[in-house]
BAFI-3210 file (N, C-alpha, C; in Angstrom, 3 decimals, decimal comma, padded with zeros to 6 digits):
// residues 246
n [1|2|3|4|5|6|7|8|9|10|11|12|13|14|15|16|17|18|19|20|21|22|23|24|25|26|27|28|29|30|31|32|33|34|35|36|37|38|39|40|41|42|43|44|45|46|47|48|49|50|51|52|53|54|55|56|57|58|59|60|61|62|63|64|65|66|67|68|69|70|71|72|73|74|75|76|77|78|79|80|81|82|83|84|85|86|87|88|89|90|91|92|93|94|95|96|97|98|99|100|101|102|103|104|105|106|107|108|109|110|111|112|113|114|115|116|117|118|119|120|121|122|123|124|125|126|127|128|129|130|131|132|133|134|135|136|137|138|139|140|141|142|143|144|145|146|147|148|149|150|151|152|153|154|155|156|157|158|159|160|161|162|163|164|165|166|167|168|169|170|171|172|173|174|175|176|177|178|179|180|181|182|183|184|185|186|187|188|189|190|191|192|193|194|195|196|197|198|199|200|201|202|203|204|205|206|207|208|209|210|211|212|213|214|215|216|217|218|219|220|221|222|223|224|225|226|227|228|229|230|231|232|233|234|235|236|237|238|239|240|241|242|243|244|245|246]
n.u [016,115|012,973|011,947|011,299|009,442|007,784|005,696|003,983|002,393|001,290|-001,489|-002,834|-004,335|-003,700|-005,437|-005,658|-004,633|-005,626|-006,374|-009,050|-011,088|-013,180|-012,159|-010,550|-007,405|-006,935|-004,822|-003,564|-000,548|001,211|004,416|005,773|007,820|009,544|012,565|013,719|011,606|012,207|014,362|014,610|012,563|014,572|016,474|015,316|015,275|016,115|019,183|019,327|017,006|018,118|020,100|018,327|017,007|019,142|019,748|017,896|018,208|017,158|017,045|014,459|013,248|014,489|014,090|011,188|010,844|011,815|011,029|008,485|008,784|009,749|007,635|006,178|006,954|007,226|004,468|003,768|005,189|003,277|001,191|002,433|003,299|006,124|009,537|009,988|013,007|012,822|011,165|010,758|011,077|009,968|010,479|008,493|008,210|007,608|008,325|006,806|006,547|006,567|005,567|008,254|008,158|008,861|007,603|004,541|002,490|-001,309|-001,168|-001,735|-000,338|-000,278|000,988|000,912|001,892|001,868|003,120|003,734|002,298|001,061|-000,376|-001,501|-002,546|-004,308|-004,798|-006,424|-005,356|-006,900|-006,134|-004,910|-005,350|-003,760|-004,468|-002,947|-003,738|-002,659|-004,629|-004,418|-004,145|-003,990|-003,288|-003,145|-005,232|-007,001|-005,429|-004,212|-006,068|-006,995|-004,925|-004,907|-007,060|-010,385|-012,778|-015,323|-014,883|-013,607|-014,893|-016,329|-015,317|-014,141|-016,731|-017,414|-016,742|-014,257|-013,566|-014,510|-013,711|-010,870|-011,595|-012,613|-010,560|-008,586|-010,117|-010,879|-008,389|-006,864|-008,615|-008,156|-005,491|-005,063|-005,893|-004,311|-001,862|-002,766|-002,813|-000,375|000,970|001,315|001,788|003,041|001,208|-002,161|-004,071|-005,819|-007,393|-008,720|-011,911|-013,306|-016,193|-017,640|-019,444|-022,206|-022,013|-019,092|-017,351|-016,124|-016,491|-015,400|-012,648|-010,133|-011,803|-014,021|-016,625|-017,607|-015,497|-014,740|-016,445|-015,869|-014,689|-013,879|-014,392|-013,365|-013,356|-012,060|-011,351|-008,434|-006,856|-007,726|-007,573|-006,702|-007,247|-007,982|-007,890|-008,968|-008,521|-010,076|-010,228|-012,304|-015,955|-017,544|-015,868|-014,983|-014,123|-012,065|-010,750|-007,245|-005,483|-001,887]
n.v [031,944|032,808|030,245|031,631|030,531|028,604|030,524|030,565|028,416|028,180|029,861|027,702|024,305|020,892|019,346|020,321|018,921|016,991|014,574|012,360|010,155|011,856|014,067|016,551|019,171|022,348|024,801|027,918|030,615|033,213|034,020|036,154|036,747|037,780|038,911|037,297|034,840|033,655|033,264|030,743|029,125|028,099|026,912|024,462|022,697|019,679|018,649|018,493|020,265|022,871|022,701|022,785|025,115|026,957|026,639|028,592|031,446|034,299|035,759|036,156|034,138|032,264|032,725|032,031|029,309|028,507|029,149|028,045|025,260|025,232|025,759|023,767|021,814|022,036|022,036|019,019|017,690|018,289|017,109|014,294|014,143|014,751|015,936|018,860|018,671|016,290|014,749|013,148|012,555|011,230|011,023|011,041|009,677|012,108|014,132|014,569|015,779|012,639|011,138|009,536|006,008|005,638|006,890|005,356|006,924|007,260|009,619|011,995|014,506|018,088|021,142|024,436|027,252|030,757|033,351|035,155|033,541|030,359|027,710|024,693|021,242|018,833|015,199|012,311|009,907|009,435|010,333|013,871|016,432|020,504|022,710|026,920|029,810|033,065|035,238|036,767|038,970|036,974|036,410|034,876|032,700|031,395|029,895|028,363|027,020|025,579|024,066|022,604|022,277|020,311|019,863|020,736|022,455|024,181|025,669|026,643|028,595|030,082|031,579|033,160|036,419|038,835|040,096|037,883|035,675|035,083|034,452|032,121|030,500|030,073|028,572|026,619|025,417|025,018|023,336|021,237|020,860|020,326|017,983|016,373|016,716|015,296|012,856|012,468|013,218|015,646|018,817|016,874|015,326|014,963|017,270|017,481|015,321|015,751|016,856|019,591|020,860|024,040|025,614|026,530|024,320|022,891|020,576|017,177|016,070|014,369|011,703|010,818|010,232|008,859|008,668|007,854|006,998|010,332|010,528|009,892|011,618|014,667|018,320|020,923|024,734|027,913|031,102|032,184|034,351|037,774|038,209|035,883|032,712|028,729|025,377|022,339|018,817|016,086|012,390|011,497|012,081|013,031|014,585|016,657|019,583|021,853|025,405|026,987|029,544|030,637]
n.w [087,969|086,245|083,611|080,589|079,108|080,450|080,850|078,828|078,585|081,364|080,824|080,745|081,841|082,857|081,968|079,303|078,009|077,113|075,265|073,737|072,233|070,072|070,217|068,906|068,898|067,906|067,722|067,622|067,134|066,901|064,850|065,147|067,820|071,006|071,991|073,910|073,735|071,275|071,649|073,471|072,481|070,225|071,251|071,669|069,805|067,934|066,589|064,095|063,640|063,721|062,232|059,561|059,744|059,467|056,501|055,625|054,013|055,012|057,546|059,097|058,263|059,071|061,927|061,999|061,383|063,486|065,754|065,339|065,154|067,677|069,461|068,633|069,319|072,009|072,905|071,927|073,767|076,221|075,674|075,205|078,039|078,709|078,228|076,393|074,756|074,848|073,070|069,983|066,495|063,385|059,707|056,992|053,237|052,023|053,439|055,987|059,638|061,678|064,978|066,506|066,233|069,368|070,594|072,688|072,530|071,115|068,873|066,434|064,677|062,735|060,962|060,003|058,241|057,553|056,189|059,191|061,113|062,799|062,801|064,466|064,496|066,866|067,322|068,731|067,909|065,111|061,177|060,321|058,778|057,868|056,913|056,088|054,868|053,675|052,422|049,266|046,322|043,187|040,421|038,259|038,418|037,314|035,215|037,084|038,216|036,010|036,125|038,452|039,485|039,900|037,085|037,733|039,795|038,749|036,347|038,247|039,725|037,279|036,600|038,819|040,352|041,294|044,419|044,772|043,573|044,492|047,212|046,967|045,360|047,491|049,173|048,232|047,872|050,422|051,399|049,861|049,871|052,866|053,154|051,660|053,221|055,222|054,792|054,168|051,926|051,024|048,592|046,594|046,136|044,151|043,817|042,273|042,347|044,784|045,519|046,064|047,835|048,177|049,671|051,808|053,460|053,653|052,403|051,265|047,853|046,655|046,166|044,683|043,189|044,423|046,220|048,302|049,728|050,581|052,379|054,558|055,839|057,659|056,742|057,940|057,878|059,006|060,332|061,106|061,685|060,701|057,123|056,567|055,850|056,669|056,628|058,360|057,565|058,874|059,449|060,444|061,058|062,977|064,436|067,289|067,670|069,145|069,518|070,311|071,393|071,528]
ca.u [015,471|012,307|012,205|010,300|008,762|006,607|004,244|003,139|001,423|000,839|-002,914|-003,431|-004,344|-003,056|-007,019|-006,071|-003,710|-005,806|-007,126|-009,777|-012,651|-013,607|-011,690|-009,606|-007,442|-006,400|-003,617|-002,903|000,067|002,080|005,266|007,170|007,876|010,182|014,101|013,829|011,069|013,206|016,141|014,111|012,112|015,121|017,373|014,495|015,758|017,213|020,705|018,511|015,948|018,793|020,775|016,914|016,493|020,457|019,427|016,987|018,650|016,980|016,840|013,399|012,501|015,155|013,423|010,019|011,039|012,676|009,960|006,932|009,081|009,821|006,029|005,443|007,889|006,624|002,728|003,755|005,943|002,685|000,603|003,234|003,718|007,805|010,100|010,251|013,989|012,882|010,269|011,721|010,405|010,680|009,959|008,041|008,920|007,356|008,704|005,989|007,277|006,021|006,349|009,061|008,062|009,841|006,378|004,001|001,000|-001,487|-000,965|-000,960|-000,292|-000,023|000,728|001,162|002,118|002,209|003,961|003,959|001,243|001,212|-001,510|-001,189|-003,770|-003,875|-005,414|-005,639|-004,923|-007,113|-005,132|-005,969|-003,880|-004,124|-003,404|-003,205|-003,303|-003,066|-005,346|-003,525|-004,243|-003,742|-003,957|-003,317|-006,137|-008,054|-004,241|-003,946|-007,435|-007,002|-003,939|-004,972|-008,474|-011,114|-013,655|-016,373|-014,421|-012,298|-015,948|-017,343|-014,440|-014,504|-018,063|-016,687|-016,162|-013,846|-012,955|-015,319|-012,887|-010,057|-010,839|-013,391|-009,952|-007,899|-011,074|-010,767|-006,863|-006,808|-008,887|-007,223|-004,196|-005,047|-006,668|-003,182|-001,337|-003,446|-002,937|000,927|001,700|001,536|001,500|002,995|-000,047|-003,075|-004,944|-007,156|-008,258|-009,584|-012,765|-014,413|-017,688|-017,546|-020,619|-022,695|-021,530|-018,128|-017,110|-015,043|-017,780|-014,716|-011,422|-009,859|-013,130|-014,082|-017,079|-017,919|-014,022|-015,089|-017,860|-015,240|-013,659|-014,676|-013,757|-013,908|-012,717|-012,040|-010,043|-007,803|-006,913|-008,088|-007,181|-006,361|-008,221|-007,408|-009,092|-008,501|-008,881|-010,280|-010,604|-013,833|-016,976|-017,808|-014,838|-015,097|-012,852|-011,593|-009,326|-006,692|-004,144|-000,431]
ca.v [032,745|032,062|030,024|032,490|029,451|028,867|032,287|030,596|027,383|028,835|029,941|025,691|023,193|019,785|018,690|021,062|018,184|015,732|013,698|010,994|010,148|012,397|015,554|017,422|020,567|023,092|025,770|028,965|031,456|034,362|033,504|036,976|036,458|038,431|037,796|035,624|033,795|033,115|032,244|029,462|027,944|027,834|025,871|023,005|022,174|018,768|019,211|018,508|020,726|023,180|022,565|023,073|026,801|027,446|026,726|029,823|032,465|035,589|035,682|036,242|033,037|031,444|032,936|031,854|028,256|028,540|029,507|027,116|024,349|025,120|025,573|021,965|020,207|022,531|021,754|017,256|017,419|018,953|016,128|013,427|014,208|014,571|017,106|019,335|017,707|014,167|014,341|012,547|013,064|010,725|011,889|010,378|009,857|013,543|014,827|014,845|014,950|012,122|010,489|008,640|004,275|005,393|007,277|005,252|007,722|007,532|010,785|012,610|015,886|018,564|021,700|024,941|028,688|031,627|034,612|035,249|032,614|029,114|026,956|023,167|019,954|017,298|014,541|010,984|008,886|009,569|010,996|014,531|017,739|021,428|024,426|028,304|030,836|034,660|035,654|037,358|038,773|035,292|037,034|033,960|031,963|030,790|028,913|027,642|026,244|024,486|023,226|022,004|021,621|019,799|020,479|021,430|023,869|025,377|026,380|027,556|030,154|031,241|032,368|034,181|037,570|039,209|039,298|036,548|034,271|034,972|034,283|031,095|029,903|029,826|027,839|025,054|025,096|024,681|022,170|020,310|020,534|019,950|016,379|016,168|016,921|014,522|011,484|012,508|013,131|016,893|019,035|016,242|014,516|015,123|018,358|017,386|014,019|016,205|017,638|020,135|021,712|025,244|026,540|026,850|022,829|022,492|019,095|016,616|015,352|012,896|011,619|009,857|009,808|007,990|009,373|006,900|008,108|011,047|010,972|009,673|012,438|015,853|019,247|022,403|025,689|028,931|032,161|032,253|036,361|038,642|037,919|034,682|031,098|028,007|024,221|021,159|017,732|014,731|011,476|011,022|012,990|013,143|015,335|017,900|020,177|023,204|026,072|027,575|030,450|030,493]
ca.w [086,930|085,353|082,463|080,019|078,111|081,328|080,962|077,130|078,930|082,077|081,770|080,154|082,713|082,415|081,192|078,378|077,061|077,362|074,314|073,410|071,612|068,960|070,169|067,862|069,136|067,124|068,358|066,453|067,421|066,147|064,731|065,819|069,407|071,725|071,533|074,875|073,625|070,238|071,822|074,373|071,608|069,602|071,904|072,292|068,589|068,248|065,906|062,314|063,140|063,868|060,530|058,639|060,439|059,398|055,240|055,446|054,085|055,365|058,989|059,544|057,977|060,353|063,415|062,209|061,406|065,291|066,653|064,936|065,461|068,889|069,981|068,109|070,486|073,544|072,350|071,827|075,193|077,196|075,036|075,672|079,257|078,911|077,658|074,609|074,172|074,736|071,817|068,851|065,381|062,439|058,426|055,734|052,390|051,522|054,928|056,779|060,219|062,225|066,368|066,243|067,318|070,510|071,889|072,466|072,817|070,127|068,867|065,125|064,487|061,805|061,313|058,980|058,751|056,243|056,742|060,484|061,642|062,414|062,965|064,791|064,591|067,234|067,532|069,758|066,778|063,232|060,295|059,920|058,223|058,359|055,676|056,434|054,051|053,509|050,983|048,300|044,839|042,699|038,905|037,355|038,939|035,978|035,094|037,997|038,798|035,069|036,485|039,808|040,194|039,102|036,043|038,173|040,681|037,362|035,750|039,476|039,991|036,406|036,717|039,663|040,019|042,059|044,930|045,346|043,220|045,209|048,622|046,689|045,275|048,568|049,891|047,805|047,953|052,066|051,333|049,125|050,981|054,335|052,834|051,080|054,153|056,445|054,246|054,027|050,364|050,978|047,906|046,350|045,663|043,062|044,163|040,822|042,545|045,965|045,009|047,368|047,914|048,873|049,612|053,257|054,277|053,365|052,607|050,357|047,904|045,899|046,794|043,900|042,743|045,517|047,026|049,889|050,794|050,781|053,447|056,235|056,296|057,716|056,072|058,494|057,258|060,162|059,891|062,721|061,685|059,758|056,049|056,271|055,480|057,163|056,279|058,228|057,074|059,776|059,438|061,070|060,356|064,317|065,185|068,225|067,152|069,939|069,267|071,597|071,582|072,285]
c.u [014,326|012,123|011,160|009,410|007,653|005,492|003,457|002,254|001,246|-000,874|-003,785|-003,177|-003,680|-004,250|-006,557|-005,642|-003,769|-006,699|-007,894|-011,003|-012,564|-012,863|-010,350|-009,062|-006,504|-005,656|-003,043|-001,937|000,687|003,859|006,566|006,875|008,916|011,635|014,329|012,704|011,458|014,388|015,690|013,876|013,515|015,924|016,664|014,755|016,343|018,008|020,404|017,881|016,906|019,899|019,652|017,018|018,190|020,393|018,995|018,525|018,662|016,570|015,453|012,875|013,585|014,396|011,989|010,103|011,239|011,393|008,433|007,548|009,378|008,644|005,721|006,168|007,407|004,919|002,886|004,114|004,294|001,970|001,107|003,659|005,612|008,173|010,037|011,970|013,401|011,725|010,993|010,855|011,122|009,361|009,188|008,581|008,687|008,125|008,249|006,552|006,395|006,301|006,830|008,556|008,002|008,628|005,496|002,225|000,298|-001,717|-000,641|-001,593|-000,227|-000,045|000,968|001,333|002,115|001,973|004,361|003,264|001,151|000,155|-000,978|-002,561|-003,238|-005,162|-005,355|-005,385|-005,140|-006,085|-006,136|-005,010|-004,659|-003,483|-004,102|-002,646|-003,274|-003,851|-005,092|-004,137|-003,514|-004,014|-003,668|-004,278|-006,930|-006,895|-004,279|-004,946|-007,425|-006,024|-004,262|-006,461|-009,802|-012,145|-014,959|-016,119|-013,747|-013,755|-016,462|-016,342|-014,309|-015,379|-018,195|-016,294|-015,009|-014,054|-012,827|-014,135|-011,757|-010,329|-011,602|-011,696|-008,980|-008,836|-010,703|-009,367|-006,876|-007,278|-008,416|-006,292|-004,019|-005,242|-005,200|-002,120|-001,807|-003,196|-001,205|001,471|001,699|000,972|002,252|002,371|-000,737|-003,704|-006,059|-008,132|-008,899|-010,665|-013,547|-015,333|-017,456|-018,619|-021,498|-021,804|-020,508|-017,934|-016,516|-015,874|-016,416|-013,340|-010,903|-011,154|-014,144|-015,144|-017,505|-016,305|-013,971|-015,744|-016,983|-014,335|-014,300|-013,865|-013,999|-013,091|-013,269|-011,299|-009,603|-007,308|-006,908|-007,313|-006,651|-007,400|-007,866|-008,415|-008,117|-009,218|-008,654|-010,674|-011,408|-014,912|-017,501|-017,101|-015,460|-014,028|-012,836|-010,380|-008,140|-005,484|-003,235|-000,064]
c.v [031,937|031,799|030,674|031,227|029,140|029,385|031,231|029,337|027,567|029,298|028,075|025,372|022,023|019,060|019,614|020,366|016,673|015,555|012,777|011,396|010,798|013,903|015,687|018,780|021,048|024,706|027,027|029,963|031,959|033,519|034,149|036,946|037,472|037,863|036,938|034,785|033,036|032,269|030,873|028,408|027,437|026,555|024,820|022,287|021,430|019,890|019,429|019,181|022,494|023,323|023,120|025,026|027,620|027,750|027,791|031,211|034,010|035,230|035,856|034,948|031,944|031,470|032,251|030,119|027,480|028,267|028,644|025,946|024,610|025,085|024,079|021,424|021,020|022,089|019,494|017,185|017,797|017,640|014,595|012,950|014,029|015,770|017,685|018,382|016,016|013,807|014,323|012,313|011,693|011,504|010,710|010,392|011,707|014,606|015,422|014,285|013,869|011,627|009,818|007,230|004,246|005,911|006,064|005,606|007,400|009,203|011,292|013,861|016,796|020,039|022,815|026,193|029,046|032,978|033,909|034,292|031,418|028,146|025,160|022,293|018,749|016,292|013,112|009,657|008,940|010,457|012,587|015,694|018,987|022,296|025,952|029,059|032,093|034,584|036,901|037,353|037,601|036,108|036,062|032,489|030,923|029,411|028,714|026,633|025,514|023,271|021,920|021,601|021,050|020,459|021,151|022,454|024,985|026,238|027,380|028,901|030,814|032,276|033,270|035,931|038,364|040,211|038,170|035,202|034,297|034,179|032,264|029,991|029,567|028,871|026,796|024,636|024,485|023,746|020,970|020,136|020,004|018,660|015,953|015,610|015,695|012,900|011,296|012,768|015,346|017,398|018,065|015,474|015,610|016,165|018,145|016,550|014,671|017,439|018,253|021,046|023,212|026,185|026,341|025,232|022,803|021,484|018,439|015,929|014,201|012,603|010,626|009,115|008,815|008,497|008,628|007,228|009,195|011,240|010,296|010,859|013,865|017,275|020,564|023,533|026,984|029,782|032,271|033,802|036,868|038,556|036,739|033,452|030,023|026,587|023,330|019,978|016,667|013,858|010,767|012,596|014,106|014,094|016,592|018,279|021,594|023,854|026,778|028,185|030,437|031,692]
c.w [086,306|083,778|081,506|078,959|078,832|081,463|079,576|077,503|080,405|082,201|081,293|081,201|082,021|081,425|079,864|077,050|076,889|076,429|074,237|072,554|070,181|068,768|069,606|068,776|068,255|068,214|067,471|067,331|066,384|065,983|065,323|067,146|069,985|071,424|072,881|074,751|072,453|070,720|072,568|073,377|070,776|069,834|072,517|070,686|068,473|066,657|064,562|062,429|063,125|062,714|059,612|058,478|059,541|057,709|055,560|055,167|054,620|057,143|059,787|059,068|058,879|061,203|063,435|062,078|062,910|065,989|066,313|065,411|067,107|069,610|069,942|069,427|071,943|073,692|072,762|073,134|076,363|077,091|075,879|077,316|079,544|078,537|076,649|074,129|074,218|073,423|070,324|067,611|064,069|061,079|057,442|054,716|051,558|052,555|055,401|057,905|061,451|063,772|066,110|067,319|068,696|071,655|071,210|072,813|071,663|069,761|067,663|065,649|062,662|061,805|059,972|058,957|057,405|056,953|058,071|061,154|061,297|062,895|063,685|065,078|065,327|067,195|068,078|068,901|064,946|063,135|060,124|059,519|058,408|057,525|056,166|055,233|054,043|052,716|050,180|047,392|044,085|041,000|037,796|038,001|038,667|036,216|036,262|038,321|037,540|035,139|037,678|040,352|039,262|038,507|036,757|038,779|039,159|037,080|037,160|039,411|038,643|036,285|038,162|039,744|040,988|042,888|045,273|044,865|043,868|046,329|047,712|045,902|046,432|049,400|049,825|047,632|049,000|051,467|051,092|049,990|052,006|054,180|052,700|052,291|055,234|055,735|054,001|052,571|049,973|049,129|046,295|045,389|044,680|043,349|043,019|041,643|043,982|045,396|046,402|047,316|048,985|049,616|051,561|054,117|053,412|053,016|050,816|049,198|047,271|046,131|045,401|042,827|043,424|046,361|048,554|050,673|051,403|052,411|054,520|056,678|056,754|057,483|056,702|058,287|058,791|059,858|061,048|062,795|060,693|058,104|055,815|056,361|055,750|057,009|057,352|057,960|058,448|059,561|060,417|060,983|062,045|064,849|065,872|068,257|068,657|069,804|070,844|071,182|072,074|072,779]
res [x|x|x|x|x|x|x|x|x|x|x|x|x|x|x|x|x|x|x|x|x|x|x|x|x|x|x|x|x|x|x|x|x|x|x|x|x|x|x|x|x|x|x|x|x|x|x|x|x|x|x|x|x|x|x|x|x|x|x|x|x|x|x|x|x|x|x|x|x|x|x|x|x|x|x|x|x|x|x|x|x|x|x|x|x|x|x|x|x|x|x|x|x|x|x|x|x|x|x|x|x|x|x|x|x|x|x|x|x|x|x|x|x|x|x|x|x|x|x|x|x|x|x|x|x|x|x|x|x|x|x|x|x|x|x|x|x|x|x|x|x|x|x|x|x|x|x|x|x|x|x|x|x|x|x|x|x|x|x|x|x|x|x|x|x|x|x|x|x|x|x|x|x|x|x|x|x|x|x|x|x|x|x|x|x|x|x|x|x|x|x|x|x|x|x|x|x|x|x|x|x|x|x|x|x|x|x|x|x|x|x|x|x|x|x|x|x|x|x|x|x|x|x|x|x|x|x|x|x|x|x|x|x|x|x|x|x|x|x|x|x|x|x|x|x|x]
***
């Protein structure tokens, strides 16, 4: 019988998993899948990631946990050149999850979903993260952007009107985040101290206030479907970034 996991890397060559230099790939798929492509990804789950999926109370956020995490370890294993079981994962102190010592590819990743859709970032060594959002009515926006973002973005989205301040606050969120995410401290960290420029050139102008930090990093923003907003954060300015469907 064929293994139905086969058909989903099937039209990828082996060049498709091949890293260096400056190239970045980015990977977006659907999270609802078929019930034999649920049940495959599921059972590539070591025993913790398997306990994680079991917390979820509503069963659709089981299946989608199943199923993002099972892509990741089918996506590193293609990367890695080994199995989806033989890829071994260790956590940070935020629990970001990381290659465990035991590969030694250079190889980070990152990845992110909302709702149904999940997004993945590789790359052949820099640090680099990745946020996806819906874009949702936000009706406390103002509070939030006094909360979370810095004095210059709080005044830009006030003077905002809507819808414009909506999707203009999910801009500079991804942003933030994905930086957040790529440096490991997730949401965690300071979203005040990542300042970002929204406007035709994207980009990070201060990091801690840090603008020469800033400028190593590169800030590209894409919608991978319709209503949604997606930033990632690379540590290098140079990055050749390419997308690809699951």
């Amino acid at each position: 019988m064929t293994d139905p996991l086969d058909r989903i890397l099937i039209p990828f060559s082996p060049e498709s998993f091949s890293l260096s230099g400056e190239n970045v790939h980015i990977w977006q798929a659907s999270l609802t899948q078929p019930e034999e492509i649920r049940a495959a990804l599921s059972a590539l789950l070591a025993a913790d990631e398997q306990q994680r999926a079991a917390r979820f109370f509503f069963e659709h956020l089981r299946e989608r946990y199943s199923v993002g995490r099972g892509f990741l370890r089918l996506l590193l294993a293609a990367y890695l050149g080994t199995s989806p079981a033989a890829v071994n994962f260790t956590y940070n102190t935020y629990g970001k999850p990381l290659l465990a010592p035991s590969h030694t590819t250079p190889l980070n990743f990152n990845l992110a979903n909302s709702q149904d859709r999940v997004v993945y970032i590789f790359t052949p060594g820099c640090r680099a993260g990745i946020d996806l959002e819906y874009v949702r009515p936000m009706p406390d926006e103002d509070q939030l952007a006094a909360m979370f973002f810095s004095e210059r973005e709080s005044r830009l989205l006030r003077a905002l009107p809507a819808p414009q301040k909506t999707e203009t606050f999910f801009r500079l969120w991804t942003g933030k985040e994905a930086y957040l995410k790529a440096v490991g401290a997730g949401l965690a960290g300071d979203l005040k101290q990542v300042e970002v420029e929204t406007g035709e050139n994207p980009h990070y102008i201060s990091l801690a206030g840090d603008e020469t930090a800033a400028r190593r990093w590169l800030l590209r923003r894409f919608t991978p479907w319709p209503g949604c907003l997606a930033a990632c954060a690379i540590e290098t300015p140079a990055a050749n970034i390419s997308f690809r469907n699951l």
